[in-house]
N, C-alpha and C positions, 0 to 999 in steps of 0.2 A: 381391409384397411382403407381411411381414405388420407392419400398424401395431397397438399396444398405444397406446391411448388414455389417457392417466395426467391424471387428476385428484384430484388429493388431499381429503380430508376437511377440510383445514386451512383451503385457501384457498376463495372464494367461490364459488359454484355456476356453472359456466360457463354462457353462453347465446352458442349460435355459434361457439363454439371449444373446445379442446381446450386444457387447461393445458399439456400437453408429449405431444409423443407420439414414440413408440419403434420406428424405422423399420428392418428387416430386409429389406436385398436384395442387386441385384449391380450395380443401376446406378441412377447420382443422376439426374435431369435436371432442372437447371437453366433455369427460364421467365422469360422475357425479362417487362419490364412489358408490358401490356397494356392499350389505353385502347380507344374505342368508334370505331375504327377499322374503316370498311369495307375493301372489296376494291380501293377505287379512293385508300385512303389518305385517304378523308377522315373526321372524326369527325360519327358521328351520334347523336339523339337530343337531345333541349332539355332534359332531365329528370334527375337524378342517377340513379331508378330507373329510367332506359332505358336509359344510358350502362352502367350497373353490369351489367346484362343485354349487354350486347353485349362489353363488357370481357370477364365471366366466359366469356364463348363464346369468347370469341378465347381468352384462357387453356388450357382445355379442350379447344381445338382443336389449338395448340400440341402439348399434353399428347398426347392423341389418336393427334398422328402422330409421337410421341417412342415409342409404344407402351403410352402408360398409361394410366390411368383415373382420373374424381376419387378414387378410394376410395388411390390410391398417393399422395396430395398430403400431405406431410410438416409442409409450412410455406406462407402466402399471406400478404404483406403488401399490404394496400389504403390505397393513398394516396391523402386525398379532398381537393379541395381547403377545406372546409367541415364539418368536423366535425359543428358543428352542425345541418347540413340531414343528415349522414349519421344522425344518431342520429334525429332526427326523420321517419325513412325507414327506420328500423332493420326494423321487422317487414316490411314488403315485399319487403325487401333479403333478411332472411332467409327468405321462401316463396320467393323468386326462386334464391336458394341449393339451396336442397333441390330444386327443381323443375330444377335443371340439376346439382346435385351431390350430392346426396344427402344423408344424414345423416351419414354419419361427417367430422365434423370436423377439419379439420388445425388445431395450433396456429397463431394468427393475432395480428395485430397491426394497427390501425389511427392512422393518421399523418395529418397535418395537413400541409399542403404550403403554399405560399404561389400555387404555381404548376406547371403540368404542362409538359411540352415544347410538347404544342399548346395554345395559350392557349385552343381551345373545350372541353378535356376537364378534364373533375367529378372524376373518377375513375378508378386507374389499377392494376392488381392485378400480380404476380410472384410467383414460388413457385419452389419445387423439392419434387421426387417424389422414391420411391424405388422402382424395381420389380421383381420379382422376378429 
């Protein structure tokens, strides 16, 4: 895939995201949400920033064996269910990002939930790729 990272001069300086980005390839793939869900289905970690590590894995992992890479990640919505602890966890969140996905950012968007499917998960990520 090749993504064109488009941020315009207009709108604000992005931090963690990408204003729009411009995806060229031959196959979308479409990523289920993701929450901090082990292997045995249950959700772990007590933390927003542990759950949000273990989300973004599961993600990536998805991705992974779709045949892609963070660098093909077009779009990730992260639904929290707390906003305000998410912003207050922002920088974390973001070395936790780079340290499993690197710098090139997909457009993003972050959403306030009231509630997740498992009433123990913080945190809950989905996306789609595009790869070449």
């Amino acid at each position: 895939m090749t993504a064109e990272r488009v941020n315009p001069p207009e709108l604000s300086p992005p931090t963690g995201f990408s204003h729009a980005v411009v995806a060229t390839g031959t196959r979308v793939v479409f990523l289920a949400g993701q929450t901090a869900l082990d292997t045995d289905g249950k959700v772990t970690g007590g933390t927003l920033p542990a759950q949000f590590e273990r989300a973004l894995t599961n993600l990536l992992t998805a991705l992974g064996a779709a045949g892609g890479t963070p660098a093909d990640l077009a779009r990730v919505t992260v639904y929290a269910t707390d906003v305000a602890a998410y912003r207050t966890h922002a920088a974390e969140l973001g070395r936790t990002w780079r340290e499993l996905a690197g710098r090139d950012y997909p457009a993003m968007a972050v959403v306030e939930v009231v509630r997740l499917w498992d009433e123990r998960a913080l945190v809950e990520l989905d996306g789609f790729a595009v790869l070449p």
